[in-house]
One Martini backbone bead per residue (centre of mass of N, CA, C, O) as a GRO file, in nm:
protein
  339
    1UNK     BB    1  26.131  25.673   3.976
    2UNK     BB    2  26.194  25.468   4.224
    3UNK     BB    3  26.439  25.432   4.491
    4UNK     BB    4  26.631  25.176   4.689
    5UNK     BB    5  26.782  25.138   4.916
    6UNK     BB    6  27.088  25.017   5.041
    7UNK     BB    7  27.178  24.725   5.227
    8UNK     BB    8  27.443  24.744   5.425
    9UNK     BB    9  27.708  24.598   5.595
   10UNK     BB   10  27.809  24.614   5.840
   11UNK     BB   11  28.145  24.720   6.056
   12UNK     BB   12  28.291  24.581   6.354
   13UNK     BB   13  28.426  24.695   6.640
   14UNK     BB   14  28.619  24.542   6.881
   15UNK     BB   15  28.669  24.632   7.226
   16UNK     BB   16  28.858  24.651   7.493
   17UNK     BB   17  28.786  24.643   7.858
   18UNK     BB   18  28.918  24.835   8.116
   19UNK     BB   19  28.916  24.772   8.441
   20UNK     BB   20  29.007  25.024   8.737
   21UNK     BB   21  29.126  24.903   9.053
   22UNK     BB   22  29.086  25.141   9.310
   23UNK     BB   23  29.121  25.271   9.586
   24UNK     BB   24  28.839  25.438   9.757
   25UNK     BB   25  28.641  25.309   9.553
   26UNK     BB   26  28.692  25.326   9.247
   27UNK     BB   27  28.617  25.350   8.953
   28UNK     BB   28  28.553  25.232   8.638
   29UNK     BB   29  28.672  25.248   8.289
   30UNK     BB   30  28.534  25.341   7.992
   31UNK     BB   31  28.519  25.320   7.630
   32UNK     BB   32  28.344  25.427   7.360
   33UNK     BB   33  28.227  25.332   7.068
   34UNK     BB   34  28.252  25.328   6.770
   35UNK     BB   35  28.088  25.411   6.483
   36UNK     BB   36  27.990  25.233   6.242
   37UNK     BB   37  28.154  25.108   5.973
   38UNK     BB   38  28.125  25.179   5.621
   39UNK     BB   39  28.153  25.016   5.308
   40UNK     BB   40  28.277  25.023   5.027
   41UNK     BB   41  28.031  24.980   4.764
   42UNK     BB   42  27.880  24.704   4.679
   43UNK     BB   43  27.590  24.512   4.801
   44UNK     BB   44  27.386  24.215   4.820
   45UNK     BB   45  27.087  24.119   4.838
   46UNK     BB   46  26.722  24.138   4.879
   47UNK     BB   47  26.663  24.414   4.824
   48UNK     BB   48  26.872  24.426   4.531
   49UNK     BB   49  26.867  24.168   4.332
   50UNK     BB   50  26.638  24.265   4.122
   51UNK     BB   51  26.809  24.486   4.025
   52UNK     BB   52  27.079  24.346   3.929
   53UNK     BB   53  26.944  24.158   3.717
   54UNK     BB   54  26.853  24.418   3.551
   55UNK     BB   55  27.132  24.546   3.528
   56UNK     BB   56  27.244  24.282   3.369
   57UNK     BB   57  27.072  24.257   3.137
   58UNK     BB   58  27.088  24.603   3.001
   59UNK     BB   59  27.417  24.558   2.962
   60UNK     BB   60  27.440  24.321   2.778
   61UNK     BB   61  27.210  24.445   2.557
   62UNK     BB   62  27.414  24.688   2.502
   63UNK     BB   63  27.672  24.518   2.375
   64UNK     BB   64  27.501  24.357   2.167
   65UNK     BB   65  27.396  24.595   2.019
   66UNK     BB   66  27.640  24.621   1.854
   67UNK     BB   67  27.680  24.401   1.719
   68UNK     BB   68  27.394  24.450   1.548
   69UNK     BB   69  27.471  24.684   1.417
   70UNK     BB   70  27.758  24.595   1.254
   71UNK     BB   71  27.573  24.312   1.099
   72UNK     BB   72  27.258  24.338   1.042
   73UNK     BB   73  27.087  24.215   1.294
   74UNK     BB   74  26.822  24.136   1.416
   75UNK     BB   75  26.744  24.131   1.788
   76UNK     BB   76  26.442  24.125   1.820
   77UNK     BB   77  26.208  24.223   2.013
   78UNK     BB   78  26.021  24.513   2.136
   79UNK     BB   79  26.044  24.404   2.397
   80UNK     BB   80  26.399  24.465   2.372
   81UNK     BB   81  26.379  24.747   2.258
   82UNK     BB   82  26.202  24.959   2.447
   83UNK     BB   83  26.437  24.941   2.683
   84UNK     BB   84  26.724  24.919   2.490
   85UNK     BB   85  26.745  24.914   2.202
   86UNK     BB   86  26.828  24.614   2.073
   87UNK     BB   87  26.714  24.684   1.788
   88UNK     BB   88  26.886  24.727   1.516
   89UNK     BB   89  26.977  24.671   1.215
   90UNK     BB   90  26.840  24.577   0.947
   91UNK     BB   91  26.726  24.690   0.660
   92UNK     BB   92  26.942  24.897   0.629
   93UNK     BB   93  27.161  24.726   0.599
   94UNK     BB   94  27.155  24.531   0.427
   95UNK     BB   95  27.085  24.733   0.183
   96UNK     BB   96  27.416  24.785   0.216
   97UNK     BB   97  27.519  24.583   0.065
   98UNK     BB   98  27.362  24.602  -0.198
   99UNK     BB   99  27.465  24.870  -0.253
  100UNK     BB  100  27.749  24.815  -0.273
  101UNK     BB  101  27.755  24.575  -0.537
  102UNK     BB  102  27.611  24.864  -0.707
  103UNK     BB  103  27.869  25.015  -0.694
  104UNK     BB  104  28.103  25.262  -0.644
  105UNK     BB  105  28.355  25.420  -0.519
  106UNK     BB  106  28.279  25.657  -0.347
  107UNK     BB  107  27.990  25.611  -0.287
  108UNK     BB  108  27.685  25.744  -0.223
  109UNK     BB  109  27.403  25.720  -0.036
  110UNK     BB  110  27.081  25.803  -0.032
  111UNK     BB  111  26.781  25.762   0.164
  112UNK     BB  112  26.444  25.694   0.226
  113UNK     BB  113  26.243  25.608   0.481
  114UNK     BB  114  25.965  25.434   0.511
  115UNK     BB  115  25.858  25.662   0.811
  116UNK     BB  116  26.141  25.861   0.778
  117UNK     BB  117  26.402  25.997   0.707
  118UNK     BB  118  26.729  25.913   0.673
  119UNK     BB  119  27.009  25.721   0.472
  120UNK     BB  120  27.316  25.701   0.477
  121UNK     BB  121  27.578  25.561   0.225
  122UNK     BB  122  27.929  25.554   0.276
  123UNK     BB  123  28.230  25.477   0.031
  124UNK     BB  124  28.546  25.440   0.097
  125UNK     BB  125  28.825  25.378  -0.126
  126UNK     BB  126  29.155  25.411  -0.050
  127UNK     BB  127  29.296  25.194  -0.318
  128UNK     BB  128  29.121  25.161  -0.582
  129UNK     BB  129  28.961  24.835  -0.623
  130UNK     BB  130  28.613  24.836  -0.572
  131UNK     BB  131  28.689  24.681  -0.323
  132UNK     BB  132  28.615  24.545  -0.004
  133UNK     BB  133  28.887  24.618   0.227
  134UNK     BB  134  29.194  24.723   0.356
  135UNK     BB  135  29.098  25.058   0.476
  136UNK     BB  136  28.806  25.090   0.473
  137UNK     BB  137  28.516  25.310   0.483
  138UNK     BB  138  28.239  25.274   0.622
  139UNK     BB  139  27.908  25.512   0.646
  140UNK     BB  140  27.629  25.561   0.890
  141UNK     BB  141  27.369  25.822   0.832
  142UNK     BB  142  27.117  25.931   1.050
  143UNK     BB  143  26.789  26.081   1.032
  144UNK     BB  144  26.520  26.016   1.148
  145UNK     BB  145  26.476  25.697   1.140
  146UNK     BB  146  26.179  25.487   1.027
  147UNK     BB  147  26.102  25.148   1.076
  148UNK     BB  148  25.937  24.960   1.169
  149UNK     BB  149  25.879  25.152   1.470
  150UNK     BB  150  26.206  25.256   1.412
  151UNK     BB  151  26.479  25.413   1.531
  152UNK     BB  152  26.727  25.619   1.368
  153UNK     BB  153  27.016  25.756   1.516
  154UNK     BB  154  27.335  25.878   1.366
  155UNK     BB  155  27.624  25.700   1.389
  156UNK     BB  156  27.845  25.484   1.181
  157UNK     BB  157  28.192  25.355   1.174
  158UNK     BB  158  28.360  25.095   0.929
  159UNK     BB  159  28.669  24.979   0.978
  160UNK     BB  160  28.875  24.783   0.749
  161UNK     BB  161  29.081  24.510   0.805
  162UNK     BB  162  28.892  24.265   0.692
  163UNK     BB  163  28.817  24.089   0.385
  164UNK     BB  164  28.587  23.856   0.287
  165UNK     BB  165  28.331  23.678   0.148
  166UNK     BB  166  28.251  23.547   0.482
  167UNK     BB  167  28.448  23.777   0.630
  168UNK     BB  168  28.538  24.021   0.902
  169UNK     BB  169  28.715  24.280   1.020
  170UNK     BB  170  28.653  24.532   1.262
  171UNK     BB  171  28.539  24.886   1.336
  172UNK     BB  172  28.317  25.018   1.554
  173UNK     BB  173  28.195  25.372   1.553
  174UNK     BB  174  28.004  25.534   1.784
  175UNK     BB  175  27.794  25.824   1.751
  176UNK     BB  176  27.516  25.915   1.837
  177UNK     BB  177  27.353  25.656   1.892
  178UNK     BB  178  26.974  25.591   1.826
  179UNK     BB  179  26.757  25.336   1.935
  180UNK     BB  180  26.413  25.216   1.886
  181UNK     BB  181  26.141  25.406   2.010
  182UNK     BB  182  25.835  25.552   2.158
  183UNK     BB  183  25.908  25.438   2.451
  184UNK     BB  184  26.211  25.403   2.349
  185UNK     BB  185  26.591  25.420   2.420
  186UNK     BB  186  26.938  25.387   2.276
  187UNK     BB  187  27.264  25.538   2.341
  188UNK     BB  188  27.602  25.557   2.203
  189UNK     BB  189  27.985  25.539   2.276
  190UNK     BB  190  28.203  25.406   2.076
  191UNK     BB  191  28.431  25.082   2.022
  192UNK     BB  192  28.439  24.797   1.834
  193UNK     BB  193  28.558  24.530   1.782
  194UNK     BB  194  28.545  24.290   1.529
  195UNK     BB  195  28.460  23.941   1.428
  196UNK     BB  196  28.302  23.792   1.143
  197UNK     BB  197  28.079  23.562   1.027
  198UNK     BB  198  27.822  23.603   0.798
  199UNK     BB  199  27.826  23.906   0.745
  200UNK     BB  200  27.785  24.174   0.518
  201UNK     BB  201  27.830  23.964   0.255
  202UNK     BB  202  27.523  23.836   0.324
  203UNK     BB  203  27.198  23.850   0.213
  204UNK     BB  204  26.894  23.952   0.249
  205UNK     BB  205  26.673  24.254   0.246
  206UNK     BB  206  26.567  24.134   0.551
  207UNK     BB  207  26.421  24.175   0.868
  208UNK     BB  208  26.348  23.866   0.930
  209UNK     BB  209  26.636  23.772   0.823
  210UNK     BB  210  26.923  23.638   0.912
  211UNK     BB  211  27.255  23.594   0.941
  212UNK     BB  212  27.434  23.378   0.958
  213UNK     BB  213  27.662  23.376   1.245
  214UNK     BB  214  27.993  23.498   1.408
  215UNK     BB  215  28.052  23.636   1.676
  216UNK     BB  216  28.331  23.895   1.820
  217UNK     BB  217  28.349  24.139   2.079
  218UNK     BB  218  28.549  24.387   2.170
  219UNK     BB  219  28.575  24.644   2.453
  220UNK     BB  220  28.689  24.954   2.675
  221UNK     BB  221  28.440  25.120   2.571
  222UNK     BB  222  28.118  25.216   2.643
  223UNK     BB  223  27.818  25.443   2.641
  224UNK     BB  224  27.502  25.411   2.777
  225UNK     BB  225  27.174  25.533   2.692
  226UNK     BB  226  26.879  25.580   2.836
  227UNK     BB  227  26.559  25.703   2.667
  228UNK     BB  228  26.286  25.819   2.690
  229UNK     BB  229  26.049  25.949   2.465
  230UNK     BB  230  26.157  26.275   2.502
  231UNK     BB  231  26.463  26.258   2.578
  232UNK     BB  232  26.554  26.147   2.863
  233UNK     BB  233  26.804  26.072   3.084
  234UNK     BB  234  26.768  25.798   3.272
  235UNK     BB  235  27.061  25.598   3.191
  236UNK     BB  236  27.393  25.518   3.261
  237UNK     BB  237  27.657  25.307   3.106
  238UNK     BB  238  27.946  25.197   3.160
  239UNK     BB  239  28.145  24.975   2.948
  240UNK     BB  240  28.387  24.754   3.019
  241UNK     BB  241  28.582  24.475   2.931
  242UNK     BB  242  28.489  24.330   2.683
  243UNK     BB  243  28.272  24.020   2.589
  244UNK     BB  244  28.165  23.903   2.307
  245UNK     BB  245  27.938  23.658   2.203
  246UNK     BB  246  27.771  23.540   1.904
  247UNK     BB  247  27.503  23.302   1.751
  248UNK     BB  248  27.331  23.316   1.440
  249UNK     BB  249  27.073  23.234   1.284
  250UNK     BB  250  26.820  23.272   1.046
  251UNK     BB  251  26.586  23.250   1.255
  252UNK     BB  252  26.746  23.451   1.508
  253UNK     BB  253  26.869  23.301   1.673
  254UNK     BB  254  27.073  23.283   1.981
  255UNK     BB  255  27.420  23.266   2.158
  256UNK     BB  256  27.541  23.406   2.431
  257UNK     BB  257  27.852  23.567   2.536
  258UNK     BB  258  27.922  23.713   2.861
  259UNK     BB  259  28.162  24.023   2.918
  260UNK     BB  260  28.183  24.276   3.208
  261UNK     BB  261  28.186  24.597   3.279
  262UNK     BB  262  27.929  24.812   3.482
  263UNK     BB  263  27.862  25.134   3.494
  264UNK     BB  264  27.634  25.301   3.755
  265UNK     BB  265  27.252  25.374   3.768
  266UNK     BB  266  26.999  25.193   3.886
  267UNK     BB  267  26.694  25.061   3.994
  268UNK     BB  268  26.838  25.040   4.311
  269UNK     BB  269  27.166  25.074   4.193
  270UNK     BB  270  27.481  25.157   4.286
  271UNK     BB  271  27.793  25.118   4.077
  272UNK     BB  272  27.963  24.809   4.044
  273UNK     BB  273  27.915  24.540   3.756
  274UNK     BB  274  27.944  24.200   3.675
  275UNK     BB  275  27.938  24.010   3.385
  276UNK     BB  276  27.840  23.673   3.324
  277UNK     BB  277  27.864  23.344   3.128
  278UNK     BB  278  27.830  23.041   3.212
  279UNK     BB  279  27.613  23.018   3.038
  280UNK     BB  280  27.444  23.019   2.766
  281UNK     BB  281  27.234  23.223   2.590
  282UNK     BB  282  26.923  23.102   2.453
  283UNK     BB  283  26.745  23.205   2.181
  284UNK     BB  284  26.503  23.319   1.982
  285UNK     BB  285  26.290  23.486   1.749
  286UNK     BB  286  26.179  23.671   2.012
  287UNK     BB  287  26.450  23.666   2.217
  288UNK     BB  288  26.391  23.529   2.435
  289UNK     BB  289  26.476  23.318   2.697
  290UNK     BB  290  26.541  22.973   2.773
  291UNK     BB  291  26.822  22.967   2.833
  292UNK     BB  292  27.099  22.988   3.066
  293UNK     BB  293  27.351  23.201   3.243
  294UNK     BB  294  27.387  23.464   3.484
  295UNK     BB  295  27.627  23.724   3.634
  296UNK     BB  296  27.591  23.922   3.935
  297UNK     BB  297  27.878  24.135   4.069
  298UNK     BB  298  28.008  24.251   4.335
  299UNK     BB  299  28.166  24.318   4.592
  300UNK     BB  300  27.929  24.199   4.739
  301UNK     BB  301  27.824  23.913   4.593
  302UNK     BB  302  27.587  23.717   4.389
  303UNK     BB  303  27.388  23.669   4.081
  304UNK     BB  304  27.199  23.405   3.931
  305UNK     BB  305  27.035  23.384   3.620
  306UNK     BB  306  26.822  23.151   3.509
  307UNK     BB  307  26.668  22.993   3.211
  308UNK     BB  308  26.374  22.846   3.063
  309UNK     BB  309  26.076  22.804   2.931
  310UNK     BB  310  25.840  23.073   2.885
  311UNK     BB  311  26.050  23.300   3.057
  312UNK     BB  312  26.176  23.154   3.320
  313UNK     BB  313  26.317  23.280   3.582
  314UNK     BB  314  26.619  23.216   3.822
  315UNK     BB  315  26.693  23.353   4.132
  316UNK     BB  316  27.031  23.391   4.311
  317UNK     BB  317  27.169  23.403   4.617
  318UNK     BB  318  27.532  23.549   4.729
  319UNK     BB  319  27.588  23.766   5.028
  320UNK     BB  320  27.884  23.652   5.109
  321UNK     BB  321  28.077  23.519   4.900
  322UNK     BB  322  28.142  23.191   4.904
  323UNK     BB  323  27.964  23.028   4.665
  324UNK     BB  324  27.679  23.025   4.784
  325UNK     BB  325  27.326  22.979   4.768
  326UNK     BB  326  27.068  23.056   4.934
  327UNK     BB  327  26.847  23.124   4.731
  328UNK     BB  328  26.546  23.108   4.571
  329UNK     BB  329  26.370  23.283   4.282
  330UNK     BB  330  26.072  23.331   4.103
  331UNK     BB  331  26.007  23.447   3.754
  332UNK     BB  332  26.043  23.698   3.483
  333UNK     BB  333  26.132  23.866   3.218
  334UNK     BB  334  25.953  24.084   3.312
  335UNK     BB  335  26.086  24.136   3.596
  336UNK     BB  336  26.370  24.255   3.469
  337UNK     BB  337  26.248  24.530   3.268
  338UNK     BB  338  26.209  24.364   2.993
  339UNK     BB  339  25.971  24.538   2.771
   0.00000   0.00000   0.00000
């Protein structure tokens, strides 16, 4: 996949110029300026403006992608799953649910994926309450486990901060955590604090039903790997300082809001970029958005992409950071290379 340059904004030093006029004819003096200084950073333009708003798609897709890991709710279509792995856990976790209900403390359950590979549950109750509360640690480890076309490897562990009927509070911890297909997927290794109401504690164990729920989760490192069909690894993003909101209906629509710094090197920009959400990002259940925007800034520059009705994308683009967007450009969900 090429690469294509970064075009930098010179800065410019101007020098005056003293010209010495002296006796016998002599000529005047001047000196050379220096080679223009590159400045430090990333700049966006008309250049990279389009790698920039896919690199804030597939990184904002990486945060949420956790979040539906740990709640249990399917994320959406393949066609955002084969490129960030953003199809989470579905059927796999509804059916821990249903499976903590029917076990004792301390219980493991192995299970055969229906596809291939193994899904362990394992529930330790820390206090002998044989209920789900504070302190109890959930681990799921799967083994190329794979569901409806759906690959899942690695581990997630579920420390219990808060439990009630309809509501928890935890920490979710990834260790070469793998989702995907065989076009792609996506390694995760961090860990997100959440707090989810209407997830986890109820719901049908269907992959097509998701559970109304509002998460919030906040994490301070998360680090994303995309990875090829043969498992080499694309491209690493770091997430700092992230804060996602994310409303899911039962019919999987869902409201996103998204805030975070992504460090990496994407298909055609390397750097550093922040990524909020002016306005909620609202998708159904094919996962495409249709409403909301977000912005992707850089040292120099940012673009905001809005969504319409359809999956049409408004790239809008302001290159000196004034505040205003010079361009307007027409595109499509699949031009941002989610597919």
């Amino acid at each position: 996949m090429s690469s294509t340059n970064i075009k930098h904004l010179a800065i410019y030093s101007t020098l005056g110029l003293l010209a010495a006029c002296g006796g016998g004819g002599g000529d005047g003096g001047g000196s050379t300026p220096p080679p223009p200084q590159q400045p430090s950073g990333l700049s966006l333009d008309s250049s990279n403006q389009k790698a920039a708003a896919s690199a804030g798609a597939q990184a904002a897709l990486a945060g949420s992608m956790a979040v539906n890991s740990a709640t249990g709710n399917p994320s959406g279509t393949q066609q955002v799953a084969s490129t960030e792995g953003a199809l989470a856990l579905s059927a796999t976790t509804t059916a821990l649910r249903k499976t903590i209900q029917a076990t004792t403390s301390d219980a493991t359950q192995t299970n055969a994926c229906a596809s291939g590979g193994t899904q362990v549950f394992r529930w330790s109750d820390t206090n002998d309450s044989s209920t789900i509360d504070a302190g109890d640690t959930i681990t799921l480890i799967y083994s190329q486990c794979v569901v409806d076309g759906q690959l899942t490897d690695g581990q997630i562990v579920l420390a219990i901060q808060q439990m009630q009927s309809n509501s928890a509070v935890l920490n979710a911890t990834y260790t070469n955590y793998v989702t995907g297909s065989e076009a792609g997927a996506t390694r995760l290794n961090g860990t997100v604090n959440l707090t989810t109401n209407g997830s986890l504690v109820s719901g049908a164990p269907n992959p097509d039903v998701c559970n109304a729920s509002t998460n919030t989760a906040t994490f301070d490192q998360i680090t994303s790997e995309q990875l090829a069909s043969n498992g080499t690894v694309i491209r690493t993003t770091t997430l700092k300082a992230g804060h996602i909101n994310s409303t899911i209906g039962v019919d999987c629509s869902r409201a996103l809001n998204v805030s975070e710094t992504a460090n990496g090197t994407w298909t055609g920009l390397s750097g550093t970029l922040t990524i909020n959400t002016p306005t909620s990002i609202l998708s159904g259940p094919d996962g495409i958005p249709y409403a909301g925007s977000y912005t992707v800034a850089a040292d120099r520059g940012k673009v905001q992409i809005g969504f319409n009705n359809g999956g049409n994308v408004i790239l809008q683009l302001d290159a000196n950071g004034d505040g205003t967007y010079e361009t307007s450009t027409n595109l499509s969900w699949a031009d941002l290379g989610i597919q």
